[in-house]
MDTraj code that builds the backbone (N, CA, C; nanometers):
import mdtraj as md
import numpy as np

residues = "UNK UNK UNK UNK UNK UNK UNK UNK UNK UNK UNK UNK UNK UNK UNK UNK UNK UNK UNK UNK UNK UNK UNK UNK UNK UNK UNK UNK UNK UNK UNK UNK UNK UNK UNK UNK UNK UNK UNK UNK UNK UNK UNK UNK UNK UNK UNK UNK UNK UNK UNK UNK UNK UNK UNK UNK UNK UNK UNK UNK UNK UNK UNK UNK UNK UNK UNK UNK UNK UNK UNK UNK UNK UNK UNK UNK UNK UNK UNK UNK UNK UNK UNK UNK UNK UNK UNK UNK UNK UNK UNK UNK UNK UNK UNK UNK UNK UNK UNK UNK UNK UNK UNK UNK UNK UNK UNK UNK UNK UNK UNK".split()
xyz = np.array([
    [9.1579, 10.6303, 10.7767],
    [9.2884, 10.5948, 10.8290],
    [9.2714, 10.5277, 10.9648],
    [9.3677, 10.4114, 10.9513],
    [9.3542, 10.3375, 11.0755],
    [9.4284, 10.4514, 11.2321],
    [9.3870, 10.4244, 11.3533],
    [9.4825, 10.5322, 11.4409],
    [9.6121, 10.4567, 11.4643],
    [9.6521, 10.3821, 11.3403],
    [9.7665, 10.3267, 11.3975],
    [9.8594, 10.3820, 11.3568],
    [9.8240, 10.4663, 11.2418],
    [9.9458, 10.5470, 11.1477],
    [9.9380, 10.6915, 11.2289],
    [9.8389, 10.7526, 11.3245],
    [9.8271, 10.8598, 11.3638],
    [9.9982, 10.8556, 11.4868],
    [10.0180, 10.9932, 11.4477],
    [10.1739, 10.9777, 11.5530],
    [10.1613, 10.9453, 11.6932],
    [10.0611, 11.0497, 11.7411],
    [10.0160, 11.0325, 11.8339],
    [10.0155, 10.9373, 11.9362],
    [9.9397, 10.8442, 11.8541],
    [9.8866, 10.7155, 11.8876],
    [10.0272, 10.6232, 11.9220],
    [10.1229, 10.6035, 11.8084],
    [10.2573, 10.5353, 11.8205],
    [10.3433, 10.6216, 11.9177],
    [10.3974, 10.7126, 11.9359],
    [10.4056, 10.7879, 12.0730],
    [10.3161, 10.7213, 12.1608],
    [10.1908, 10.7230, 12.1888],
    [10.1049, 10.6635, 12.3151],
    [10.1977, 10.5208, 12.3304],
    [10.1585, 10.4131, 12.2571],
    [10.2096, 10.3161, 12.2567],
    [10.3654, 10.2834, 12.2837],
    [10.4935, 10.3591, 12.2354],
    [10.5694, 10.3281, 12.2440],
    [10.5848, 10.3991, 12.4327],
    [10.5256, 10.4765, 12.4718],
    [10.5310, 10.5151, 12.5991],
    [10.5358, 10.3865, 12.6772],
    [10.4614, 10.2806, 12.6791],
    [10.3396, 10.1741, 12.7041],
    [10.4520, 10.1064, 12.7012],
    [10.5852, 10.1076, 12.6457],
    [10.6734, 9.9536, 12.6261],
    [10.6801, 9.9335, 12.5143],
    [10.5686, 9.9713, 12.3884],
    [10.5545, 9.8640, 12.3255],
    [10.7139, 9.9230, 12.1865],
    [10.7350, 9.8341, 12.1219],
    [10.8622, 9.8587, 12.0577],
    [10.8291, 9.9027, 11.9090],
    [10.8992, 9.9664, 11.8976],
    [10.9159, 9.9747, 11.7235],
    [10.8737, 9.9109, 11.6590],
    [10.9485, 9.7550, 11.6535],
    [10.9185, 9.6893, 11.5746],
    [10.7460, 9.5967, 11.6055],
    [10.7211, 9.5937, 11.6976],
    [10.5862, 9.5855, 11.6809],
    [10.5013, 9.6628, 11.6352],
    [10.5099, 9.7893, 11.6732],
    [10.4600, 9.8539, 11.5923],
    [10.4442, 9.8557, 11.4737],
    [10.5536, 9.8496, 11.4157],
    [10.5550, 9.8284, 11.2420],
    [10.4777, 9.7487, 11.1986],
    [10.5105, 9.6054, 11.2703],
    [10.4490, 9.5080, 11.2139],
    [10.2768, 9.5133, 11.2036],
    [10.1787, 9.5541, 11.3145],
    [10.0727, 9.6220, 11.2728],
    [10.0394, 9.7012, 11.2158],
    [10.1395, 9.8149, 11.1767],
    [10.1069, 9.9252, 11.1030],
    [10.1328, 9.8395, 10.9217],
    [10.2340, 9.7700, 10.9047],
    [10.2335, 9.6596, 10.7971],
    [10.1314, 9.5574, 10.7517],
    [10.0823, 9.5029, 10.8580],
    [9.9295, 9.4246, 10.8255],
    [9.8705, 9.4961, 10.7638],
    [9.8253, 9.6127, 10.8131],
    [9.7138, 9.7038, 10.8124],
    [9.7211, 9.7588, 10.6698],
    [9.8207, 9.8196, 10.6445],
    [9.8522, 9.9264, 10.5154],
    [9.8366, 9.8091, 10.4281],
    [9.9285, 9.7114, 10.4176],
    [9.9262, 9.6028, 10.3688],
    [9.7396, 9.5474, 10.3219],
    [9.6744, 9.5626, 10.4100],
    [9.5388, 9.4767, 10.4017],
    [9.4764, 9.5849, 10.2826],
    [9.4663, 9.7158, 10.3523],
    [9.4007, 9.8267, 10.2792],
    [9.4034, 9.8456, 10.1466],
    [9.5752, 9.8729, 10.1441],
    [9.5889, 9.8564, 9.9555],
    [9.5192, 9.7647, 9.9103],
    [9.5795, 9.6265, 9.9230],
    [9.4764, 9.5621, 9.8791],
    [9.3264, 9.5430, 9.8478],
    [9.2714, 9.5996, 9.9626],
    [9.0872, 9.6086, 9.9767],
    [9.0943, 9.7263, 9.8513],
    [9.1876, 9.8290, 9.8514],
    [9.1767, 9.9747, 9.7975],
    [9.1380, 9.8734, 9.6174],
    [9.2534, 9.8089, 9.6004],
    [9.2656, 9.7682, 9.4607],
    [9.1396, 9.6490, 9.4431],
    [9.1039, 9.5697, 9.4993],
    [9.0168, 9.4880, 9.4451],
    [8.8847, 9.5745, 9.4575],
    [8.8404, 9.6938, 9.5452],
    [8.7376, 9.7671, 9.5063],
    [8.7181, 9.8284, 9.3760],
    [8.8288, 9.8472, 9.3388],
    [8.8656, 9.9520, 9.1709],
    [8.8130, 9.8262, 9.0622],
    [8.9024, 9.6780, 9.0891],
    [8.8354, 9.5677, 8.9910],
    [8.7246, 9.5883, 9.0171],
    [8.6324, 9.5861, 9.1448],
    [8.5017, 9.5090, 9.0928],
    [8.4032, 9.6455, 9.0699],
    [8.4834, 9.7922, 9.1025],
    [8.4214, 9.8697, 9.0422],
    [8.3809, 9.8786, 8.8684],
    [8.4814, 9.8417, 8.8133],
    [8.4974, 9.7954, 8.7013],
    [8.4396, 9.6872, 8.6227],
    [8.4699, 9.5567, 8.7334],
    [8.3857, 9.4423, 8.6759],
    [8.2285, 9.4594, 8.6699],
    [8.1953, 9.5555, 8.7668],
    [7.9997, 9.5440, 8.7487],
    [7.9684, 9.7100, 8.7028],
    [8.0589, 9.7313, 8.6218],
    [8.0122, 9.9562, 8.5245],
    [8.0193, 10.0041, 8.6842],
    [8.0723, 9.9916, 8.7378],
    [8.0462, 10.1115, 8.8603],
    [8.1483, 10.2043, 8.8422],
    [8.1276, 10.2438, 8.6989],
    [8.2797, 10.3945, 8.7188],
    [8.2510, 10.4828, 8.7655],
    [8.1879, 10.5535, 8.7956],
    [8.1896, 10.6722, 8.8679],
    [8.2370, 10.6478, 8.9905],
    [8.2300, 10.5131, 9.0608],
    [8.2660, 10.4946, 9.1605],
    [8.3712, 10.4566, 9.2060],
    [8.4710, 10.4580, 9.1162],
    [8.6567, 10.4807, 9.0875],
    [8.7114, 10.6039, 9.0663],
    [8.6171, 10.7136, 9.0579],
    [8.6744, 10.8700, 9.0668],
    [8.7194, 10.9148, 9.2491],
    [8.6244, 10.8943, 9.3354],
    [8.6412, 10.9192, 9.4611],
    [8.8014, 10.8561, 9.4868],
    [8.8255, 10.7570, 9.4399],
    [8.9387, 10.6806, 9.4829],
    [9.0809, 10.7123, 9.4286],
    [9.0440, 10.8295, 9.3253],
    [9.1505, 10.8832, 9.2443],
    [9.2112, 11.0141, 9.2617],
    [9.3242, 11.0329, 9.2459],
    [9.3510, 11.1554, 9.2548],
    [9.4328, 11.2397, 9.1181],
    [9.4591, 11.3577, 9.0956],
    [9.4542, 11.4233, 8.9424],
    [9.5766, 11.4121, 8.9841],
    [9.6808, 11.3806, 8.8769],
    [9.8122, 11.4437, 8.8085],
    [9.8459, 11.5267, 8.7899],
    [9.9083, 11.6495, 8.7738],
    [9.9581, 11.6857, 8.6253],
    [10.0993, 11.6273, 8.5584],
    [10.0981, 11.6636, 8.4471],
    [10.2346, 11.6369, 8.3642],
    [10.3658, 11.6730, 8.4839],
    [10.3780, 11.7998, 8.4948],
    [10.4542, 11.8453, 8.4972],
    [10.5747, 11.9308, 8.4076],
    [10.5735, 11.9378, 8.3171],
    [10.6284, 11.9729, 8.2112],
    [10.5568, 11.9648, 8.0753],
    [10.5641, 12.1116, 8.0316],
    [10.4747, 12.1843, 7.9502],
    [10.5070, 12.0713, 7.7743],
    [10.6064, 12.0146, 7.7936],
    [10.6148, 11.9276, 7.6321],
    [10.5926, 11.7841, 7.6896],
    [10.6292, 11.7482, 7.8023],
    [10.6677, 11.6204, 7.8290],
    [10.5282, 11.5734, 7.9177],
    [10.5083, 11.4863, 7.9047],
    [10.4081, 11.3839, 8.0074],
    [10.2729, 11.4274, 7.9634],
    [10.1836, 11.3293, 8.0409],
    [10.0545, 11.3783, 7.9735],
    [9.9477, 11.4246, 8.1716],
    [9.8693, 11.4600, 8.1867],
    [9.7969, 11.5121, 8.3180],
    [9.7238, 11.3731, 8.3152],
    [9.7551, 11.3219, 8.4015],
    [9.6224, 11.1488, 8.4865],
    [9.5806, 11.1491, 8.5812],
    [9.5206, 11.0683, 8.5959],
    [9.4735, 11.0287, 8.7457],
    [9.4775, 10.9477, 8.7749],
    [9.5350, 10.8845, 8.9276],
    [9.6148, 10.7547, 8.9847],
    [9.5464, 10.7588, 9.1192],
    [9.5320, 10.6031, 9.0961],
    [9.4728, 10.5244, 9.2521],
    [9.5725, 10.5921, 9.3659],
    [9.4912, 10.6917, 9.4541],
    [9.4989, 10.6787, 9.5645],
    [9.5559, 10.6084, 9.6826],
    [9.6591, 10.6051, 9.7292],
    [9.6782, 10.5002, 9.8698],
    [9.7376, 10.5911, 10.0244],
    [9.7308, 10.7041, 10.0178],
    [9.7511, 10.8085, 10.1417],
    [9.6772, 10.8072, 10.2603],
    [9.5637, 10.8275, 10.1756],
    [9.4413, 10.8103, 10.2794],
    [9.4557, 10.6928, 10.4371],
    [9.5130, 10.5461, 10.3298],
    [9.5431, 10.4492, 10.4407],
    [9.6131, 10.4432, 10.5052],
    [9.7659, 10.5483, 10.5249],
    [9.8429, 10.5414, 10.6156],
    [9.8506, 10.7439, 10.6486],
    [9.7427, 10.7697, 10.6339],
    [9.7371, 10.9203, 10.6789],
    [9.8178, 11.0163, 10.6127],
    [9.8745, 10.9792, 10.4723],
    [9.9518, 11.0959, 10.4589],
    [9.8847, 11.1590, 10.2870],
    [9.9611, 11.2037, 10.2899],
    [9.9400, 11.3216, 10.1335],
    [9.9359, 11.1907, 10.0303],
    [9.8476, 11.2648, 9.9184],
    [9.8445, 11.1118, 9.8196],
    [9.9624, 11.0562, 9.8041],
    [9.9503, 10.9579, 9.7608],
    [10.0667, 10.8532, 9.7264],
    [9.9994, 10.7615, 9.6305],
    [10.1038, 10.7457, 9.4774],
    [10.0546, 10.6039, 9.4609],
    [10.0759, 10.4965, 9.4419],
    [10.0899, 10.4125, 9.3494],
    [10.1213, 10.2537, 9.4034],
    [10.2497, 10.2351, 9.4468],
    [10.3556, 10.2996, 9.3733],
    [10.4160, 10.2219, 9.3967],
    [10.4970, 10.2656, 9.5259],
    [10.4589, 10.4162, 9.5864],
    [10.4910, 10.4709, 9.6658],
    [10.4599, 10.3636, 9.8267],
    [10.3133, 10.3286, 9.7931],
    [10.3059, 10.2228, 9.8945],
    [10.3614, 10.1336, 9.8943],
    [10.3797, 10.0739, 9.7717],
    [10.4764, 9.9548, 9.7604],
    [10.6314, 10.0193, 9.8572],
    [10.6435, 10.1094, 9.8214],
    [10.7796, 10.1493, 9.8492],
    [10.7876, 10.1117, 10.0817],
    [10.6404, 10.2099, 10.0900],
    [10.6320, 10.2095, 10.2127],
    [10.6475, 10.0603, 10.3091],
    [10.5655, 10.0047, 10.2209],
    [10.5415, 9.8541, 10.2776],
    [10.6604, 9.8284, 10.2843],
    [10.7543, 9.7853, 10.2191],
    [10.8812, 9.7710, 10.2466],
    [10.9584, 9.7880, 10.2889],
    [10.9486, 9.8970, 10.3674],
    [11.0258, 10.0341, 10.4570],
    [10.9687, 9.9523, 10.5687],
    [10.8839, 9.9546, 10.5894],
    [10.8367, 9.9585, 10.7753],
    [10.8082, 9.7092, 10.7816],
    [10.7931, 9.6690, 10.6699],
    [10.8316, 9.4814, 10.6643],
    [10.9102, 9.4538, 10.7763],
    [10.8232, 9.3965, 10.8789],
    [10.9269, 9.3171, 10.9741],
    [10.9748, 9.2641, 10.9072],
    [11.1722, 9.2251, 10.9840],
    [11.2255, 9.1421, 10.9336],
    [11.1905, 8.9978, 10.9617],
    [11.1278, 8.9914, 11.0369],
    [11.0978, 8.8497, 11.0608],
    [10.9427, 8.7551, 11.0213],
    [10.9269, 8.8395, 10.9508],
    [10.8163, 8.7923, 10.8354],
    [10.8547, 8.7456, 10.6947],
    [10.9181, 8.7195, 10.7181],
    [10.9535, 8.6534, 10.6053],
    [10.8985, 8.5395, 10.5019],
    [10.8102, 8.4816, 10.6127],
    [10.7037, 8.4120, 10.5445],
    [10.5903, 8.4980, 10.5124],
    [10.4541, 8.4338, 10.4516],
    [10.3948, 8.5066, 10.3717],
    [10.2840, 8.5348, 10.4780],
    [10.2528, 8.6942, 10.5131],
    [10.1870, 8.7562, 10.6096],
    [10.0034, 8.6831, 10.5524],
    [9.9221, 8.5987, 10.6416],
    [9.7596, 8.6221, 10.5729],
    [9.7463, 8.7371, 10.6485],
    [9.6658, 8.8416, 10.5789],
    [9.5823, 8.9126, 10.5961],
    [9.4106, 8.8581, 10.6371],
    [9.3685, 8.8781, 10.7693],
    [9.2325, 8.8723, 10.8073],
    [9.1193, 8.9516, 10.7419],
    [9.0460, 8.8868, 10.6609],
    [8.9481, 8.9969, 10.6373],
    [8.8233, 8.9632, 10.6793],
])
top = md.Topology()
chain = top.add_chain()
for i, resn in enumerate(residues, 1):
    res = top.add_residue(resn, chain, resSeq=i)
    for name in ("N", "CA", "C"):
        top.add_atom(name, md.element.get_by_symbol(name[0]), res)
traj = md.Trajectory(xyz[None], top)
């Protein structure tokens, strides 16, 4: 986890001046970059037999209900913004939550 999602840290910073919405907007790059890195590691785990090396990145299911659903395991994305698993689309959800509004054009990510 980057220390940008740590509270702490955004407390430090917002002490500093710095605003909300900047904040976000780095904490948005960032989460933003990760998923991504998170998911093209899983392809090319895949593309060259490296499965075992898509278990670390997973976390177990269960159903939840003893007739209904079946127990899986789903890509991981918590880790990158410090919290309890989450998965896709939960980040998806996040990313969207904290999207400057004024990005509206299409963010590059530096890698």
């Amino acid at each position: 986890m980057d220390k940008i999602f740590d509270p702490t840290v955004e407390t430090y910073l917002k002490d500093l001046g710095i605003s909300q919405t900047e904040i976000n907007k780095i904490k948005f790059e960032k989460a933003k970059f990760e998923a991504i890195s998170r998911l093209e590691t899983v392809i090319n785990c895949i593309k060259y037999d490296k499965f075992d090396e898509v278990e670390p990145l997973t976390i177990f299911s269960q159903s939840g209900h003893e007739v209904f659903g079946q127990n899986n395991y789903y890509i991981n994305f918590g880790d990158i913004i410090g919290a309890d698993p989450i998965d896709i689309e939960e980040i998806c959800m996040y990313l969207k939550e904290i999207k400057p509004e004024d990005k509206k054009e299409k963010i590059i990510v530096k890698r």
